[in-house]
N, CA and C atoms as a LAMMPS dump frame, in Angstrom:
ITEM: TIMESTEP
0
ITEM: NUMBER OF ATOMS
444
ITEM: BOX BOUNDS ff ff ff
-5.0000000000000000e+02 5.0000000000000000e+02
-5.0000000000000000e+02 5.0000000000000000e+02
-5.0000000000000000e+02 5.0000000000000000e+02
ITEM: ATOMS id mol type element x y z
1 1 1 N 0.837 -1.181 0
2 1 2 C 0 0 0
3 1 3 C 0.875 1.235 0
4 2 1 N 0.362 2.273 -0.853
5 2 2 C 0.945 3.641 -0.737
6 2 3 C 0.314 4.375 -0.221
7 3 1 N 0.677 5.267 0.848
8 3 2 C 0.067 6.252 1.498
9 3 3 C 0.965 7.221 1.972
10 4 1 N 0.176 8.443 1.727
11 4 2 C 1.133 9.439 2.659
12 4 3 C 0.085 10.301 3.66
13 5 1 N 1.008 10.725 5.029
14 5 2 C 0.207 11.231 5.827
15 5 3 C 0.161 12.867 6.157
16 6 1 N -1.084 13.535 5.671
17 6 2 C -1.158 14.702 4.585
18 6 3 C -1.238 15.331 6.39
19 7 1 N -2.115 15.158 7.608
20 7 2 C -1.948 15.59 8.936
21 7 3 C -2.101 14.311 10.015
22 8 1 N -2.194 14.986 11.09
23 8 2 C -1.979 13.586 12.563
24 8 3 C -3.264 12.885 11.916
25 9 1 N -4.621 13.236 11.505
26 9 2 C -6.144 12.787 11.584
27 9 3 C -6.033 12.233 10.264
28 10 1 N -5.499 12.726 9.232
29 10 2 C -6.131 12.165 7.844
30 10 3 C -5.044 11.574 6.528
31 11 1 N -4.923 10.445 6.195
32 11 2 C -3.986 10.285 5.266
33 11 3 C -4.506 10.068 3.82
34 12 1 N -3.522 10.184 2.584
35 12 2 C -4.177 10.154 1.496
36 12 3 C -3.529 8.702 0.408
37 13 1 N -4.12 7.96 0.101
38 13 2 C -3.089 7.012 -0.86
39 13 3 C -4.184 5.866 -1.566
40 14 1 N -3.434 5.111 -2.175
41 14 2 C -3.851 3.968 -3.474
42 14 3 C -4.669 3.386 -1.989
43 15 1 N -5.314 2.211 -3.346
44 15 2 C -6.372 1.103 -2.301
45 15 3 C -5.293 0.479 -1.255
46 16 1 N -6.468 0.127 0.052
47 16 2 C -5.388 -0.694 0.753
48 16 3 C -6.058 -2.133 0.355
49 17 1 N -5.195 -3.157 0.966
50 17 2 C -5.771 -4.584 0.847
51 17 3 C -5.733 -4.694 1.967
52 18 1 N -6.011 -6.083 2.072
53 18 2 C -6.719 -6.729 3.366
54 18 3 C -5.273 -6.603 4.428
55 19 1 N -4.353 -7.06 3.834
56 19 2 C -2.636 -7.222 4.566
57 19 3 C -3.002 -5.941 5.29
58 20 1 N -3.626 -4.814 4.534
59 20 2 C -2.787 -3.661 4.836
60 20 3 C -3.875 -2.803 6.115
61 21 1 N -4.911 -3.697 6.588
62 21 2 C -5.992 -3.2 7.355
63 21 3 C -4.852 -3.478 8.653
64 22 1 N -4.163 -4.223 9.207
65 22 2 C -4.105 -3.993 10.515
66 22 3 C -3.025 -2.84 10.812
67 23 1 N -2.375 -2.224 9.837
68 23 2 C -1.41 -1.441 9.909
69 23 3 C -2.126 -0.158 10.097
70 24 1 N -3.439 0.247 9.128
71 24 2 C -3.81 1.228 9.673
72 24 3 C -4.504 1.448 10.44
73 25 1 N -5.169 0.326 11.129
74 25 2 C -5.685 -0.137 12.451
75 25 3 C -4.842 0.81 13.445
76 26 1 N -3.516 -0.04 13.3
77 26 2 C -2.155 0.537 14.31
78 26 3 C -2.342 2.023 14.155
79 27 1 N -2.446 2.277 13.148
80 27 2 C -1.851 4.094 13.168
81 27 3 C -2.801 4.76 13.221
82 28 1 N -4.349 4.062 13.676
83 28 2 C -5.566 5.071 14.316
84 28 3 C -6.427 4.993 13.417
85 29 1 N -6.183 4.843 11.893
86 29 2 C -7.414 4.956 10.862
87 29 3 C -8.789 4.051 11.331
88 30 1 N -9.88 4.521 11.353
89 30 2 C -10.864 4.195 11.644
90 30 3 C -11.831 4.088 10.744
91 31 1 N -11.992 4.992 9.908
92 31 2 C -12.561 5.354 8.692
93 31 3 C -11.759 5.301 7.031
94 32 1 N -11.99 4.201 6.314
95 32 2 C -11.576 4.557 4.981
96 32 3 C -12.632 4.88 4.026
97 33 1 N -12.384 5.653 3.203
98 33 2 C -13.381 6.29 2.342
99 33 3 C -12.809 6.024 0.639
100 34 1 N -13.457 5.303 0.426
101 34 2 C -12.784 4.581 -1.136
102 34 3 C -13.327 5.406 -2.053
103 35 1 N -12.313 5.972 -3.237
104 35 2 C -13.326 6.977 -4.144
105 35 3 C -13.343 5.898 -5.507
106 36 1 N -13.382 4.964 -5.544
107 36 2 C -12.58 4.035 -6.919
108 36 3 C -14.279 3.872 -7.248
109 37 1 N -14.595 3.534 -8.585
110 37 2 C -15.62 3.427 -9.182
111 37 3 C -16.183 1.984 -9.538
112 38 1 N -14.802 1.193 -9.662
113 38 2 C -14.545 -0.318 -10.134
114 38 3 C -14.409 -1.449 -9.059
115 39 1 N -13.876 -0.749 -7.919
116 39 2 C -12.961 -1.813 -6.888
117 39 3 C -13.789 -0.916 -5.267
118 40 1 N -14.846 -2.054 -5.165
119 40 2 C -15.3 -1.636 -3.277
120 40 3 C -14.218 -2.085 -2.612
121 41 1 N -14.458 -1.693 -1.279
122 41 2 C -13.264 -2.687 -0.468
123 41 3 C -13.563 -4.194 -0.425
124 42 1 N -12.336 -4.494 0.326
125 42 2 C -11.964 -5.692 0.304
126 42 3 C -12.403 -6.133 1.356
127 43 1 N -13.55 -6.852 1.87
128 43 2 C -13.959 -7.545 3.148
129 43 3 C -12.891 -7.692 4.328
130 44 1 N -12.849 -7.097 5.278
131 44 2 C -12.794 -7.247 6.57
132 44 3 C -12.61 -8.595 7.321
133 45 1 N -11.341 -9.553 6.982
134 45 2 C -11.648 -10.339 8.164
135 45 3 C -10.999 -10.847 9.025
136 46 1 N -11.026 -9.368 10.072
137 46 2 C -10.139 -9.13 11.18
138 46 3 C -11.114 -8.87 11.96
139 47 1 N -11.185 -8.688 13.495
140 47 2 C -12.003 -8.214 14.138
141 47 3 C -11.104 -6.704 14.994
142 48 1 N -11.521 -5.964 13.278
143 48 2 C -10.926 -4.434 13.754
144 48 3 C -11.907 -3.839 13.425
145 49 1 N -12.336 -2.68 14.296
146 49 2 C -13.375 -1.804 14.099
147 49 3 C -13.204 -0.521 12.613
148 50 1 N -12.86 -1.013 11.68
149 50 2 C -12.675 -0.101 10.501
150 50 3 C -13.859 -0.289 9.982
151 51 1 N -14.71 0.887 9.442
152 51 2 C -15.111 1.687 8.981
153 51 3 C -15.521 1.976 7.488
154 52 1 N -15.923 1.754 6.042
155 52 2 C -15.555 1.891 5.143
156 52 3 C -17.153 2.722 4.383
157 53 1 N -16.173 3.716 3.72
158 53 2 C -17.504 4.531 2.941
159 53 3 C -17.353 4.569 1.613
160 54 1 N -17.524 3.905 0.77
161 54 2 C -17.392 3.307 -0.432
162 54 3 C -18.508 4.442 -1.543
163 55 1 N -17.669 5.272 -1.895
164 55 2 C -18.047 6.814 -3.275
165 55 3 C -17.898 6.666 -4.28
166 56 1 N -18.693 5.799 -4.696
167 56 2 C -18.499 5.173 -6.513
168 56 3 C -18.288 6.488 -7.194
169 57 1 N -16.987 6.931 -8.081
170 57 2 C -16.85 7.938 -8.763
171 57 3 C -15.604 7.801 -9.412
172 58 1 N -15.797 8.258 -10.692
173 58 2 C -14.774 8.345 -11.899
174 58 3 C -14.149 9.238 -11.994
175 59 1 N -12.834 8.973 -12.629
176 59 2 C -11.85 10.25 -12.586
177 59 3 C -11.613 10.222 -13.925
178 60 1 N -12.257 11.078 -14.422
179 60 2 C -12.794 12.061 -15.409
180 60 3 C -13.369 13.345 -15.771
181 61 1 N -12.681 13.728 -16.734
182 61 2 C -12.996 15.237 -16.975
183 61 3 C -14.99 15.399 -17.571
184 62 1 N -15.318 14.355 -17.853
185 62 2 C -16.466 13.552 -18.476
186 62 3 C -17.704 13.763 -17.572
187 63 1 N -16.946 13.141 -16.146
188 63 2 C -17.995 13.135 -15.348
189 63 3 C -17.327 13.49 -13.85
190 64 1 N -17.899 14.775 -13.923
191 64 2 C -16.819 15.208 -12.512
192 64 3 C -17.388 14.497 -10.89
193 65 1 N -16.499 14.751 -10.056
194 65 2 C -16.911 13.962 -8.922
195 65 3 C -18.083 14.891 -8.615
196 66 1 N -19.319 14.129 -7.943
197 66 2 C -20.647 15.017 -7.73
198 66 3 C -20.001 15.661 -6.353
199 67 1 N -20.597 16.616 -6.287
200 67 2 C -20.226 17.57 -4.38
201 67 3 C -20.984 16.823 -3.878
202 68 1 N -21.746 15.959 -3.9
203 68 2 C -22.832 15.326 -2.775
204 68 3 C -21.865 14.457 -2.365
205 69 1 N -20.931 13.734 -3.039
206 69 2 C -20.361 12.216 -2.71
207 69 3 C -19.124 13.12 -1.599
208 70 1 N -18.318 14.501 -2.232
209 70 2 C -16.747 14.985 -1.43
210 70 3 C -17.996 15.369 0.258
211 71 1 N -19.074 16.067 -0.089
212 71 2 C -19.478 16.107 1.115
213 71 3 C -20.336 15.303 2.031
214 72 1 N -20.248 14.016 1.766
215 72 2 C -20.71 12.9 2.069
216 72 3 C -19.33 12.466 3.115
217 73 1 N -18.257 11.999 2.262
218 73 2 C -16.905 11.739 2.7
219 73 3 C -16.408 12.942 3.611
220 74 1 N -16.404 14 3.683
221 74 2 C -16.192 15.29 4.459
222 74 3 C -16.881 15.119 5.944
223 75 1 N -18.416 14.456 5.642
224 75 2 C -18.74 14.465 7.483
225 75 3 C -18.624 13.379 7.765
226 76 1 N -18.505 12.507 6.904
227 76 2 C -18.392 10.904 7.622
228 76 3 C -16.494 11.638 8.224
229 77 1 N -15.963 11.634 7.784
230 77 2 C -14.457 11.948 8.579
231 77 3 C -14.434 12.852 9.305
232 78 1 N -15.086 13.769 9.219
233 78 2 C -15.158 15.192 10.618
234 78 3 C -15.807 14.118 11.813
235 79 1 N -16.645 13.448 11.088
236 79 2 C -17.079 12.335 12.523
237 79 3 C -16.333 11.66 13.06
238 80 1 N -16.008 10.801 12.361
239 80 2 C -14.234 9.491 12.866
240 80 3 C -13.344 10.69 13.551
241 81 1 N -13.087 11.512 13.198
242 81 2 C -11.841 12.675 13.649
243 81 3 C -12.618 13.285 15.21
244 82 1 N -13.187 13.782 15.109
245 82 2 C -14.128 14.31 16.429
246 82 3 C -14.396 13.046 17.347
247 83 1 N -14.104 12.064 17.018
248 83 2 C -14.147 10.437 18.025
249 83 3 C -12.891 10.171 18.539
250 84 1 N -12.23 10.858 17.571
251 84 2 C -10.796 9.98 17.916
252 84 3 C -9.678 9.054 16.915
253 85 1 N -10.453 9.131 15.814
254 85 2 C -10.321 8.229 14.95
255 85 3 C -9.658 9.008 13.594
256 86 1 N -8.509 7.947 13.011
257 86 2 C -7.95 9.225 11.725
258 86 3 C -8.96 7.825 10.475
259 87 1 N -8.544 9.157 9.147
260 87 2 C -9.586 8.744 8.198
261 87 3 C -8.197 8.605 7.002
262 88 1 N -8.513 7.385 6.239
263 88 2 C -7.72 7.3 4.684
264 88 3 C -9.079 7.356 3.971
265 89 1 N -8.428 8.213 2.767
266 89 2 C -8.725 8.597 1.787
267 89 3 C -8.356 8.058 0.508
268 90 1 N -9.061 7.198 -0.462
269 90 2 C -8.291 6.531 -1.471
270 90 3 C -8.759 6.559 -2.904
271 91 1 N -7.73 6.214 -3.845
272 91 2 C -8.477 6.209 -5.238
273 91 3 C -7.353 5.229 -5.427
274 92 1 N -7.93 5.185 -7.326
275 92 2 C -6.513 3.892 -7.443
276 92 3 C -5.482 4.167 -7.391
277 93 1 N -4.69 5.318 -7.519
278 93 2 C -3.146 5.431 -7.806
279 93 3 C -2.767 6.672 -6.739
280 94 1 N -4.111 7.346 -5.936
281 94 2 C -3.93 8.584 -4.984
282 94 3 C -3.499 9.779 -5.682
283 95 1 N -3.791 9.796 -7.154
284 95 2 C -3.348 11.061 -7.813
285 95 3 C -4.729 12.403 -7.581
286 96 1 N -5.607 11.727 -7.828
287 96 2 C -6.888 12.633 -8.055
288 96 3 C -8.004 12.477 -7.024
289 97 1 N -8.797 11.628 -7.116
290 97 2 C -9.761 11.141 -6.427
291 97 3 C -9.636 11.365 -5.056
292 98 1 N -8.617 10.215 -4.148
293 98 2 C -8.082 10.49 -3.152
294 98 3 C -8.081 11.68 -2.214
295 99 1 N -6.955 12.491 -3.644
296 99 2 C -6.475 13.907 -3.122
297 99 3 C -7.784 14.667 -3.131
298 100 1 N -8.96 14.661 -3.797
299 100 2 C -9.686 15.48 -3.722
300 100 3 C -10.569 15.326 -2.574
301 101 1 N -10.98 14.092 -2.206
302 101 2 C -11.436 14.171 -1.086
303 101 3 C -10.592 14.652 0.167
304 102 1 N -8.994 14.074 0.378
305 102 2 C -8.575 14.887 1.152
306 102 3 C -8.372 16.156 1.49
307 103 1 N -8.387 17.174 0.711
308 103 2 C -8.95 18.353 0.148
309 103 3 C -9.985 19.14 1.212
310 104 1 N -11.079 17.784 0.412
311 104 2 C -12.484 18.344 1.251
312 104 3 C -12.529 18.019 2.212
313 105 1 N -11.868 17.245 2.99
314 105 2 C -11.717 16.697 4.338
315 105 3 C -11.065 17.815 5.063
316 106 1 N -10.101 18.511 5.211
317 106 2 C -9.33 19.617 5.563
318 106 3 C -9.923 20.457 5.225
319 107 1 N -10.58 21.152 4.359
320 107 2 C -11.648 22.275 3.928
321 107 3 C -12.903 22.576 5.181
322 108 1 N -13.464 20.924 5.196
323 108 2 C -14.413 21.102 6.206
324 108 3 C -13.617 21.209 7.516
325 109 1 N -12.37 20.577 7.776
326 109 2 C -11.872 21.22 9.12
327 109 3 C -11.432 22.475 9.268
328 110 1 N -12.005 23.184 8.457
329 110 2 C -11.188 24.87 8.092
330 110 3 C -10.257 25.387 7.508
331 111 1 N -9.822 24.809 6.711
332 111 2 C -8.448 24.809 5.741
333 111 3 C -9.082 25.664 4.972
334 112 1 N -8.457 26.974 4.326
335 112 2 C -8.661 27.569 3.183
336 112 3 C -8.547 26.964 1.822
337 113 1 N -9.255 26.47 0.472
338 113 2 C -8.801 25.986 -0.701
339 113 3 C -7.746 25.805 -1.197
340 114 1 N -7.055 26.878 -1.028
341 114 2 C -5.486 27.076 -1.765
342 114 3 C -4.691 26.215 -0.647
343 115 1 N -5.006 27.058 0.97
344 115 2 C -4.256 25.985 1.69
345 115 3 C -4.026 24.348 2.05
346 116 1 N -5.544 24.116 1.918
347 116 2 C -5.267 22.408 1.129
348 116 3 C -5.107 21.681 0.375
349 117 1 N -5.305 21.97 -0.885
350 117 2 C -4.309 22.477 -1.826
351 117 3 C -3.081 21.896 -2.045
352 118 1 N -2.556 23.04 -1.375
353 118 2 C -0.575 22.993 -1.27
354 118 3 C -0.473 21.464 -0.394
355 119 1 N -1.022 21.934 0.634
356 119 2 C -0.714 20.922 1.4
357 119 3 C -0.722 19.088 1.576
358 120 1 N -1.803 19.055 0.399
359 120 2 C -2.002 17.613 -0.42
360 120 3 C -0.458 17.601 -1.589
361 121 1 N -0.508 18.433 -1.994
362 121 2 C 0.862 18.518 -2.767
363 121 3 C 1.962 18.662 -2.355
364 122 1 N 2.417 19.12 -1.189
365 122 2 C 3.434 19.158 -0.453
366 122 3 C 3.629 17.666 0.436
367 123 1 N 2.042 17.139 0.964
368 123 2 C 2.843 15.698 1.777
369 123 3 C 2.365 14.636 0.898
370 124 1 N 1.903 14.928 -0.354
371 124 2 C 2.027 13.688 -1.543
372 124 3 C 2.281 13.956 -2.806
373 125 1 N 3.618 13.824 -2.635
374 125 2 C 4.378 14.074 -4.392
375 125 3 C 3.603 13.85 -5.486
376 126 1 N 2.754 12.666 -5.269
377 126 2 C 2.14 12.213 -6.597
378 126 3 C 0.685 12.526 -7.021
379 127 1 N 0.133 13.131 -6.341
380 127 2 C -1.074 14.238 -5.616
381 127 3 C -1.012 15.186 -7.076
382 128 1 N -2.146 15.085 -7.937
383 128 2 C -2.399 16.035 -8.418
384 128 3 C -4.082 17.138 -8.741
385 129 1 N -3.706 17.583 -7.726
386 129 2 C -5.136 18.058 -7.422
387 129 3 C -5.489 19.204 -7.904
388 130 1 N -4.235 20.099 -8.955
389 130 2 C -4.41 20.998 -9.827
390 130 3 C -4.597 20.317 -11.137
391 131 1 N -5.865 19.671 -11.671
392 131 2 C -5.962 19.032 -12.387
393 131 3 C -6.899 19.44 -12.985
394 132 1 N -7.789 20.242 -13.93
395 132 2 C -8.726 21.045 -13.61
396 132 3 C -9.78 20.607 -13.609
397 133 1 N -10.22 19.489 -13.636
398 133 2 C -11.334 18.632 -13.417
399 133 3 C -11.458 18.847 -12.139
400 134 1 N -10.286 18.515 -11.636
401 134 2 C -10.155 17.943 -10.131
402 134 3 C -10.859 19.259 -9.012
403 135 1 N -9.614 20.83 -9.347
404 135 2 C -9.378 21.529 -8.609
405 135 3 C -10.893 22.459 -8.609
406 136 1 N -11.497 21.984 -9.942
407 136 2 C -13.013 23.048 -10.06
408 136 3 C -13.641 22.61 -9.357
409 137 1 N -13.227 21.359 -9.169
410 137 2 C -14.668 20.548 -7.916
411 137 3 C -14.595 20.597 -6.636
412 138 1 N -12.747 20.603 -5.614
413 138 2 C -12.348 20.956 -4.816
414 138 3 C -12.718 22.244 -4.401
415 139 1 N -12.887 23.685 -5.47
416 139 2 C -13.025 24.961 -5.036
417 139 3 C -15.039 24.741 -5.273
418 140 1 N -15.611 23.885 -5.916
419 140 2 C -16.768 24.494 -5.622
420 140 3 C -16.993 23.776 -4.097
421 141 1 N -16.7 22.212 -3.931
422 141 2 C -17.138 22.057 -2.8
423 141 3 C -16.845 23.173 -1.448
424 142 1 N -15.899 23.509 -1.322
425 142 2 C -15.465 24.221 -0.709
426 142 3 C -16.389 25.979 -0.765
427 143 1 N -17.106 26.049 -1.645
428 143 2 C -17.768 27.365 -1.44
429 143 3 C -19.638 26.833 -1.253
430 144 1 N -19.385 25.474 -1.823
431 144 2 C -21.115 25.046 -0.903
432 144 3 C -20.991 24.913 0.336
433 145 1 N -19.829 24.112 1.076
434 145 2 C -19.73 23.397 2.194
435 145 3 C -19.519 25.163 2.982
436 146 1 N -19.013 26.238 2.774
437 146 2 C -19.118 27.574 3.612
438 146 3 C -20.495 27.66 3.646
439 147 1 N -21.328 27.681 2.651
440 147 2 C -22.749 28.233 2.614
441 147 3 C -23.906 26.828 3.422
442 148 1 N -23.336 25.86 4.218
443 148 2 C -23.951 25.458 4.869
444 148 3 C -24.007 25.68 5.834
């Protein structure tokens, strides 16, 4: 599994597999939020309290991610985080998908746009969330999720 850890509460990276549930067990993840369109998770069979919110969505300029699904994933993790609990964030390769929900995950914890942003790009090299598919959907969620 690839992952990088974007703050203490929330990390961003590719699918995990089953190997890779007790590791983030260990490091607090409670909540994974899968953005892959093709691949749900992988059944659970550990007796670890993880979490999984499965956001069927394509990464495509075609069909952009809906704001219902980033702010779907946004309170399910403000929830896990306000418990105690950190949240992964995933797509297949953690370039887009991923990053965009992590994005909106930090947005709803008060992060300014630009500042989460950088900051998906700064703690994941391979993070491309200036993508403009990507970043139009990041800045609108981010101006519905104020107006709630």
């Amino acid at each position: 599994m690839n992952f990088s850890k974007i703050t203490e509460d929330l990390f961003v990276g590719t699918t995990p597999g089953v190997e890779d549930y007790r590791l983030l067990f260990d490091l607090g993840v409670r909540l994974i939020i899968n953005m892959r369109f093709d691949k749900g998770p992988a059944p659970n069979p550990f007796d670890l309290p993880l979490e999984f919110l499965w956001l069927r969505t394509i990464d495509s300029p075609f069909f952009p991610i809906p704001i219902r699904k980033l702010t779907e994933g946004a309170q399910a993790a403000l929830e896990t985080i306000r418990s105690g609990g950190k949240v992964l964030a995933h797509c297949a390769y953690g370039r887009h998908r991923g990053p965009a929900m992590g994005a909106a995950v930090l947005i709803a914890q008060g992060y300014a746009p630009e500042a989460a942003l950088d900051l998906i790009k700064q703690r994941r090299k391979v993070a491309n969330p200036e993508a403009f598919y990507i970043r139009g959907r990041i800045l609108r969620f981010a101006k519905q999720w104020r107006g709630m």
